[in-house]
C-alpha angles and dihedrals in degrees: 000000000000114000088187083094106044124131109239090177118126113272109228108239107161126080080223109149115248101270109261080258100065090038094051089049093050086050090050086053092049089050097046095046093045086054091041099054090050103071091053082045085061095039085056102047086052096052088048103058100033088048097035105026083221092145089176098056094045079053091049090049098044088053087049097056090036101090094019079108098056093040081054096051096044090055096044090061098040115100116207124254120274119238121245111222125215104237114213107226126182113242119187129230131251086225098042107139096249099050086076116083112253135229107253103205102187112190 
């Protein structure tokens, strides 16, 4: 096998959330592809009712890109959940050894 092409890039090996950093940027990216897609939304609801004549299409496709704004803005401010961990607790048994009563052996 031919180690030339091997990964030597961290494994991720924690549950750790992403830092508020990362999240904020992925939220940046969201917004900025939902606004994004919005303008060629518009462009296409124009071509396909001035080549086709299909009105209700070109409606279909501009409801479609009418709350596409608000939708971006809601998910840029949105953090995501946060994960509830399971906390491991210790629970004692009801047959642990020193539940029992001992023998007492004065002397």
């Amino acid at each position: 096998m031919n180690n030339s092409h091997r990964d030597d890039s961290p494994v991720l090996i924690t549950e750790a959330q992403p830092s508020l950093d990362d999240q904020q940027a992925m939220r940046r990216r969201r917004y900025a592809i939902m606004m994004a897609s919005r303008i060629p939304c518009l462009v296409l609801a124009a071509v396909v009712f001035q080549l086709w004549q299909l009105w209700w299409l070109a409606l279909i496709i501009l409801a479609i890109s009418i709350p596409l704004p608000w939708m971006a803005v809601l998910i840029a401010n949105d953090r995501p959940v946060q994960k509830s961990e399971k906390v491991n607790r210790y629970r004692r048994s009801h047959r642990t050894l020193e539940s029992r009563e001992h023998q007492v052996i004065e002397g």
